[in-house]
FIZA-184590 format. One line per field, with one value per residue (C-alpha): residue in one letter; residue number from 1; y, z, x. Coordinates in steps of 0.25 Angstrom, whole numbers, always signed. Layout:
% FIZA-184590
residu	c(A / ...)
num	c(NUM / ...)
c2	c(Y / ...)
c3	c(Z / ...)
c1	c(X / ...)
% end
This chain:
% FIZA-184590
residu	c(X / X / X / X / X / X / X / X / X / X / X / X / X / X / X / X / X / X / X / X / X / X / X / X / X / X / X / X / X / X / X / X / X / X / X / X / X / X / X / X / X / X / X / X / X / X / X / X / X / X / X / X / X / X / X / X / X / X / X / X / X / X / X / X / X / X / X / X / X / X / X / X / X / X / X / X / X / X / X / X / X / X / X / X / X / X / X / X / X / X / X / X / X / X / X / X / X / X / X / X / X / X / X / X / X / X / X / X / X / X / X / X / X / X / X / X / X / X / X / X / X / X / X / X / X / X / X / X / X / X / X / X / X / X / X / X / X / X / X / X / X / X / X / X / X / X / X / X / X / X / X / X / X / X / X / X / X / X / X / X / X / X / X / X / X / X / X / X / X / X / X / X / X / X / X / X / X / X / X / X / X / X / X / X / X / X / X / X / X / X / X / X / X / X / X / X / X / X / X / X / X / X / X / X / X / X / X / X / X / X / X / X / X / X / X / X / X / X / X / X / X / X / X / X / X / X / X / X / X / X / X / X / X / X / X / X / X / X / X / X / X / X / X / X / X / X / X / X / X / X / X / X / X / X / X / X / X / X / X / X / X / X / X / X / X / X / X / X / X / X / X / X / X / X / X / X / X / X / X / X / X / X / X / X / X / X / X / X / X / X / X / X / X / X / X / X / X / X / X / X / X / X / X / X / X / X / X / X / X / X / X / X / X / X / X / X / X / X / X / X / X / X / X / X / X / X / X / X / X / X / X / X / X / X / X / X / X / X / X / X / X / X / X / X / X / X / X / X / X / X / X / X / X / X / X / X / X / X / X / X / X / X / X / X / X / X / X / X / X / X / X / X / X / X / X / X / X / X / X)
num	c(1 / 2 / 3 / 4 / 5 / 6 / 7 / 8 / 9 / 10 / 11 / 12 / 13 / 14 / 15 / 16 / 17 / 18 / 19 / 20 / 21 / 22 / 23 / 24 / 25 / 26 / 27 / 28 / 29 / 30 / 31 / 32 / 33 / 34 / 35 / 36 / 37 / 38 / 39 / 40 / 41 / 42 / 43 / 44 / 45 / 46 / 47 / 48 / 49 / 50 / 51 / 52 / 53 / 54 / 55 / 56 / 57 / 58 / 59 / 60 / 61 / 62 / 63 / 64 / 65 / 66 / 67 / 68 / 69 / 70 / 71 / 72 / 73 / 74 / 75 / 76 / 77 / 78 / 79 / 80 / 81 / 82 / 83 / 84 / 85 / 86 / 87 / 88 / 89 / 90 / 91 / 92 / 93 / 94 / 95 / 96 / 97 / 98 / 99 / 100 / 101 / 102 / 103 / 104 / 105 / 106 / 107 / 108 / 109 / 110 / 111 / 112 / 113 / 114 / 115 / 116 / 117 / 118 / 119 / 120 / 121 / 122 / 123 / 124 / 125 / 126 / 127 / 128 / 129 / 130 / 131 / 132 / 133 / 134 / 135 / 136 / 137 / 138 / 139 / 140 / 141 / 142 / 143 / 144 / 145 / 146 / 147 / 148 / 149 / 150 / 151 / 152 / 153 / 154 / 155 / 156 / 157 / 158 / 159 / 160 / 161 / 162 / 163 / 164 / 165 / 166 / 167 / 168 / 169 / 170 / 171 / 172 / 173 / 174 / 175 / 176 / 177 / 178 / 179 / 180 / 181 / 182 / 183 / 184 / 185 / 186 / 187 / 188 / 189 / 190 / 191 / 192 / 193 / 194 / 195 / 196 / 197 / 198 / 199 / 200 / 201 / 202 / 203 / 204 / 205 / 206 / 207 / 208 / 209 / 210 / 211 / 212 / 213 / 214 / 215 / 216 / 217 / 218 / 219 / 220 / 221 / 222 / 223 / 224 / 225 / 226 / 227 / 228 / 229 / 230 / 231 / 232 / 233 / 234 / 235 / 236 / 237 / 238 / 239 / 240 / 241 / 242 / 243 / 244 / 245 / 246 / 247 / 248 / 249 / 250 / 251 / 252 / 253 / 254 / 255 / 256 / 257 / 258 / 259 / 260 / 261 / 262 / 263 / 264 / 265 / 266 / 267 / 268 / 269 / 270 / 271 / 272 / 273 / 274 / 275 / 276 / 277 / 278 / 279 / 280 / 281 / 282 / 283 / 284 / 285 / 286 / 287 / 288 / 289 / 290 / 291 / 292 / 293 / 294 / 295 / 296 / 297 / 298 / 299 / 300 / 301 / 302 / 303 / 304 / 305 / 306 / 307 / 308 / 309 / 310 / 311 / 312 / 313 / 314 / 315 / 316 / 317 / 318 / 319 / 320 / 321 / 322 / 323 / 324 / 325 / 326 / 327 / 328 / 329 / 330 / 331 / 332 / 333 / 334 / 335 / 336 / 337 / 338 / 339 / 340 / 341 / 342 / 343 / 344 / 345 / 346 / 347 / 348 / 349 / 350 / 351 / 352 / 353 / 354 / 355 / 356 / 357 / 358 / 359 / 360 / 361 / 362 / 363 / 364 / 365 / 366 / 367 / 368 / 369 / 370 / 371 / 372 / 373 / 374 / 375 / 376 / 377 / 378 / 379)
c2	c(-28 / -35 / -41 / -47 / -56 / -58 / -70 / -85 / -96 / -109 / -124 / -123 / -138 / -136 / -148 / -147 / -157 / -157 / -158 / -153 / -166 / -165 / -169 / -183 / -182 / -184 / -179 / -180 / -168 / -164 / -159 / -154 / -145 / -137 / -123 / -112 / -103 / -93 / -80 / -71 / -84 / -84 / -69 / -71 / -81 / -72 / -59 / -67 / -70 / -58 / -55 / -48 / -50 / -57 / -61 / -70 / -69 / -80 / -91 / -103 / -112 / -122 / -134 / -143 / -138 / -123 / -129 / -128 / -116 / -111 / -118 / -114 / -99 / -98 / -106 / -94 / -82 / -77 / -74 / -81 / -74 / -84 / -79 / -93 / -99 / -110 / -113 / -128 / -129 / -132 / -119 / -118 / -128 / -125 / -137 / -132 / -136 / -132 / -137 / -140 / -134 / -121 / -116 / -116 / -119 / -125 / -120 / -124 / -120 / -115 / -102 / -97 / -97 / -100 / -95 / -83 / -78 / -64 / -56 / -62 / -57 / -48 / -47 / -29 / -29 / -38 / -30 / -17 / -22 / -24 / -17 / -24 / -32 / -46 / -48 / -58 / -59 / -74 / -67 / -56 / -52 / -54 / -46 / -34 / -34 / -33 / -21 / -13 / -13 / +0 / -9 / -9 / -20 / -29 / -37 / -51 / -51 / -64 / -67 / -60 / -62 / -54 / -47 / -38 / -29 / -25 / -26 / -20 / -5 / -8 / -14 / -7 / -17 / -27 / -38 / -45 / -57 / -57 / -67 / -55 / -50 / -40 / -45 / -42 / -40 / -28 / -19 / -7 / +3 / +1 / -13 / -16 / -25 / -18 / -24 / -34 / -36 / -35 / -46 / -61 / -68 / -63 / -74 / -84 / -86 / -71 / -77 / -86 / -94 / -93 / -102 / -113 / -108 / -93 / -84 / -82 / -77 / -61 / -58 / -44 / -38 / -24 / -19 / -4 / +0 / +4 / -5 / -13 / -6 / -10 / -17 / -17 / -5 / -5 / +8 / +10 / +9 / +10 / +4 / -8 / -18 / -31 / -32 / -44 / -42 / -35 / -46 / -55 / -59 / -53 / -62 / -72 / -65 / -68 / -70 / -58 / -65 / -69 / -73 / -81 / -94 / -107 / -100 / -92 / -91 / -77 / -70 / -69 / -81 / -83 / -98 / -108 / -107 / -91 / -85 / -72 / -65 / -69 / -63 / -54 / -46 / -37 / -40 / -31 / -17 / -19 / -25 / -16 / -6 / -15 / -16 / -1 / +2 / -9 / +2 / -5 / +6 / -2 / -17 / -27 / -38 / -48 / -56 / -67 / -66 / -50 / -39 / -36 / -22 / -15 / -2 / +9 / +21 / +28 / +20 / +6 / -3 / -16 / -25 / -36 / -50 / -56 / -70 / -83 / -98 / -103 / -116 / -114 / -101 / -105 / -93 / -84 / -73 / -73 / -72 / -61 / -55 / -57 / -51 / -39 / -36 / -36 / -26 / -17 / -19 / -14 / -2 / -5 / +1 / -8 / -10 / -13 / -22 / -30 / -33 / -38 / -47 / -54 / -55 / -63 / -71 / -74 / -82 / -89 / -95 / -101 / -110 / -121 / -124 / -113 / -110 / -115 / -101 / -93 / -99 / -92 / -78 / -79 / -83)
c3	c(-44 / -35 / -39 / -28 / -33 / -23 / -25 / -29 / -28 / -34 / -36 / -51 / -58 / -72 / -82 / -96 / -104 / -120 / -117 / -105 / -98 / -99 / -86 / -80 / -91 / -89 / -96 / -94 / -93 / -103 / -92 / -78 / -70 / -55 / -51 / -42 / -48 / -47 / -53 / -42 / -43 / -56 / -59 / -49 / -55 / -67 / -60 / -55 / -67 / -73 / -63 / -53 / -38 / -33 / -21 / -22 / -10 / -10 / -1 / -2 / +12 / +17 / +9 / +2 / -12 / -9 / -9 / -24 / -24 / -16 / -23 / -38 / -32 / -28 / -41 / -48 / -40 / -32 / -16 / -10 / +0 / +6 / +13 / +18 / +20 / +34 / +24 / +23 / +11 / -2 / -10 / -23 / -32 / -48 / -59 / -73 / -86 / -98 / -112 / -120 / -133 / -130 / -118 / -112 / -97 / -86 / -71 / -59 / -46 / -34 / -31 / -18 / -16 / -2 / +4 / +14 / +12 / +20 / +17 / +24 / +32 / +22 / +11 / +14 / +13 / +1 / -6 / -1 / -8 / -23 / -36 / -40 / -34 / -45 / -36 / -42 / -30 / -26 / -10 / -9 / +5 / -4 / -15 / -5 / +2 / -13 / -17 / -6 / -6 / -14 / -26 / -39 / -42 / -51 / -53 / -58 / -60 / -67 / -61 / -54 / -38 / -27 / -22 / -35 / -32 / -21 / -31 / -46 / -40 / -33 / -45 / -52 / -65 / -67 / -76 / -77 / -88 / -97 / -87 / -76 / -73 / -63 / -54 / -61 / -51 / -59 / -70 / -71 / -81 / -93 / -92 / -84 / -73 / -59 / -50 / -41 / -25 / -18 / -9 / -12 / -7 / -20 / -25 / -35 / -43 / -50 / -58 / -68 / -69 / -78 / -90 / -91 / -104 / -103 / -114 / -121 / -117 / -117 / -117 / -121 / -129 / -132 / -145 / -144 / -132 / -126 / -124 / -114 / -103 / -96 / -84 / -80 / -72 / -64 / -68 / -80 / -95 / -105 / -117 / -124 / -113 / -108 / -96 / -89 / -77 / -76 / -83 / -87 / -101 / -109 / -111 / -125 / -137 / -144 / -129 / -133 / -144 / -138 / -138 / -152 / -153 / -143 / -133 / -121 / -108 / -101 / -95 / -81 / -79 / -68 / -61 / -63 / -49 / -51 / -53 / -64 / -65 / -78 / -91 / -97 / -107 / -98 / -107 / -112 / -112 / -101 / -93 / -93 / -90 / -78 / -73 / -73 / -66 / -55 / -54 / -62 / -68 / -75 / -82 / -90 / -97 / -105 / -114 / -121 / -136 / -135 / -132 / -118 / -113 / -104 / -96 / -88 / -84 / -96 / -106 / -111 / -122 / -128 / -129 / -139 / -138 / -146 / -147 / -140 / -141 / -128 / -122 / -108 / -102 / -87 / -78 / -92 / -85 / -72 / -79 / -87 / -73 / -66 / -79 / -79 / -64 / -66 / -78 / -71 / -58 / -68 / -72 / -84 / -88 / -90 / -107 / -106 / -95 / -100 / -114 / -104 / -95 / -110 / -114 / -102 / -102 / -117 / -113 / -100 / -110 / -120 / -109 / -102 / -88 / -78 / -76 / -89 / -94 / -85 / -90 / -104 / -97 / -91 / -103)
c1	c(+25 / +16 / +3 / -7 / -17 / -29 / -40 / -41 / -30 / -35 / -29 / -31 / -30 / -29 / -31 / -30 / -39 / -43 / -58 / -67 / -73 / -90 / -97 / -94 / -82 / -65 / -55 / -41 / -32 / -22 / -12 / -16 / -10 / -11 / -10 / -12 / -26 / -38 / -38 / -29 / -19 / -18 / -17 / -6 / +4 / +2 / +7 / +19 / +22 / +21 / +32 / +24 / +26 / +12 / +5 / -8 / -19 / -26 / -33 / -24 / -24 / -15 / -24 / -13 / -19 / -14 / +0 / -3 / -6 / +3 / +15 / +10 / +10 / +24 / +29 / +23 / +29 / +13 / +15 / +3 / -3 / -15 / -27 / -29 / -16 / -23 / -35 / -36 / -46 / -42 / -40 / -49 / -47 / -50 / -51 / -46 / -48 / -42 / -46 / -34 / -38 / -44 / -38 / -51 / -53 / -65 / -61 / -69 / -65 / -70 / -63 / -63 / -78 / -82 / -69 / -68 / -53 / -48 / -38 / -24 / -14 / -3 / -15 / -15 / +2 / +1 / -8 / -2 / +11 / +3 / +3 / -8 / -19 / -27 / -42 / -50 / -60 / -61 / -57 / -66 / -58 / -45 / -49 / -57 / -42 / -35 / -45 / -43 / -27 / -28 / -18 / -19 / -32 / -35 / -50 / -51 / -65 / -68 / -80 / -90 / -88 / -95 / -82 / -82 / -91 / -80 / -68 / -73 / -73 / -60 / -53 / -42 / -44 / -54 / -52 / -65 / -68 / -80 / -87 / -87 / -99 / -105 / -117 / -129 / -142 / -145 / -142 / -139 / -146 / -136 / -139 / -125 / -122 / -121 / -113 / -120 / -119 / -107 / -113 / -106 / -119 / -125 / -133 / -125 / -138 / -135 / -123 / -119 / -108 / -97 / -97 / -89 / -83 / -80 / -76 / -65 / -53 / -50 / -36 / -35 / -24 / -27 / -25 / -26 / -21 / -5 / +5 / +9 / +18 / +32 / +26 / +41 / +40 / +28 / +18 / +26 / +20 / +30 / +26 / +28 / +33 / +27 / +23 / +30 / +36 / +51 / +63 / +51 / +51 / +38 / +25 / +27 / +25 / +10 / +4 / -5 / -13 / -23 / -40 / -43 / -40 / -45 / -54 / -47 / -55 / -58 / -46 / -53 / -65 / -72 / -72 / -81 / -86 / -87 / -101 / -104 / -115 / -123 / -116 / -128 / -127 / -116 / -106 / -91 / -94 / -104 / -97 / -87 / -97 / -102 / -89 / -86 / -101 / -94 / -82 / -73 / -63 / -53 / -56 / -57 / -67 / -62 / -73 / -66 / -63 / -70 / -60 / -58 / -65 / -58 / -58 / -51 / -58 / -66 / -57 / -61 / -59 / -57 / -45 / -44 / -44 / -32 / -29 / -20 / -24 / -28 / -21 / -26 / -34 / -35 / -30 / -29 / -38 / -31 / -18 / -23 / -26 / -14 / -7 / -15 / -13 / +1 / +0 / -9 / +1 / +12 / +5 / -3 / -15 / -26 / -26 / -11 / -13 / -24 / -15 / -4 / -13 / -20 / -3 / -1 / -14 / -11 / +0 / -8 / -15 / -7 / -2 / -8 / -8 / -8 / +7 / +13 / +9 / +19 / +32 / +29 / +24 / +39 / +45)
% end
């Protein structure tokens, strides 16, 4: 199975400390370490894992700090595909911290605002060749190229971004967090949020940014709804089988129990750099219901500790929360990303495939470090 995962490729240093420095503070970090990030990135080396076949397309360059990300990428099995690949600026460069004894983690990054990346040589033959498409929108001329492939598509939709109001209708899934929220210029009748411009010059002073400390984590594991299928054969749902890839051994037992315990940060957040509409009072079942008005026929919302809702269709419902203790939650949303993309690629329906992705995101975050994880998803 192929996954192509189209948008943001950061320098992520991560630093693990047992306070959070104040202002004009030091602290000295427990253990540091470098890797290859961003939301599409991270989905990717997730998918790899999983035992997909994965292309990344991405803005890298040829400025020696790509060589990390470059490097990271083939130890973890992605096919880069750089829409950049004479660039001489630094790619994006993203600073995080994780608090030992919770989990809990402060990003600050740049993302790819200010760049104009277009689609690359090979993008329509690539794309042509996927089962599934993961768009998280940080290259709106990447993500419009990935939505009109006609493949199986998949929505990070962590943050409000201009690009969206193209991508929602389009989506096959939507994976949105509880931050998401739609531009609100005005409201509907039933008091929902309509979808806002489509312009990206909309003005910044209509949002809010995202606090520094966002909810809880919302790994789902539903409780009422069918059992997993054999991911093994691809559209094939017998019952009962994990959904690693084909002669992988299954996820560690217990991964499931997840959501109480030290706090657990969202499954899909946006960046500190990212701006949201203010949150209102257009919270769970009407933002659903904001969501679908945008053309959103399949999705998801997770909302910290609360039960995820989810739709498909007329059908909807909500999937509960269980518990895991958190040792590091950096990347925990874009791996639940990658892991549902690759579900869905499989053939899935969307409950089954939500429990999978919390499975997989379970065991992120009982790991710390951001590839430490991936040797007990193998094993």
């Amino acid at each position: 199975m192929h996954v192509v995962c189209v948008g943001l490729a950061t320098v992520d240093l991560v630093q693990r400390v047992d306070r959070m420095p104040g202002p004009d503070e030091k602290a000295e970090a427990l253990s540091a370490s470098v890797a290859a990030g961003g939301p599409a990135t991270n989905a990717a080396v997730t998918a790899a894992a999983l035992g997909a076949t994965v292309t990344l397309v991405t803005a890298v360059g040829s400025h020696p700090l790509a060589a990390l990300i470059r490097a990271d990428l083939a130890e973890c099995g992605v096919t880069l595909l750089d829409a950049t690949p004479e660039a001489t600026t630094p790619p994006p460069v993203s600073a995080v911290t994780v608090l030992a004894a919770t989990g809990q983690r402060t990003i600050v990054s740049r993302n790819a605002r200010g760049s104009e990346v277009a689609a690359p040589a090979g993008l329509a033959s690539v794309l042509a060749s996927a089962d599934v498409v993961l768009v998280d929108g940080h290259h709106p001329a990447l993500a419009r190229a990935a939505a009109a492939s006609g493949r199986l598509l998949v929505l990070d939709a962590g943050s409000w971004r201009p690009i969206f109001a193209e991508l929602l209708p389009l989506a096959d899934v939507v994976a949105a967090s509880a931050a998401f929220r739609l531009p609100t210029p005005g409201l509907s009748t039933a008091g929902l949020p309509t979808p806002g411009p489509t312009d990206a010059t909309h003005p910044a002073a209509d949002f809010a940014t995202p606090d520094a400390n966002p909810p809880a984590a919302a790994y789902a594991a539903p409780d009422a709804d069918p059992p997993a299928a054999d991911l093994a054969a691809p559209n094939a749902n017998p019952p009962g089988a994990d959904l690693a890839a084909p002669n992988a051994n299954p996820p560690a037992a217990g991964s499931a129990a997840l959501g109480v315990g030290p706090p657990t940060a969202d499954l899909a957040q946006p960046g500190p750099t990212d701006v949201v509409p203010p949150p209102g009072d257009h919270e769970g079942i009407s933002a659903r219901e904001a969501l679908r008005v945008a053309g959103v026929r399949r999705g998801a919302i997770t909302r910290g500790p609360d039960p995820i809702i989810w739709w498909s269709g007329d059908e909807n419902g909500e999937l509960a929360v269980p518990a895991v203790p958190a040792v590091d939650t950096a990347g925990a949303g874009d791996v639940f990303h990658g892991a549902l993309a690759v579900a869905l690629g499989r053939g899935l329906t969307l409950v089954p495939a939500l429990r999978f992705a919390t499975e997989i995101a379970g065991i992120r975050v009982r790991h710390a470090g951001p590839r430490s994880w991936l040797a007990a998803l193998r094993g």
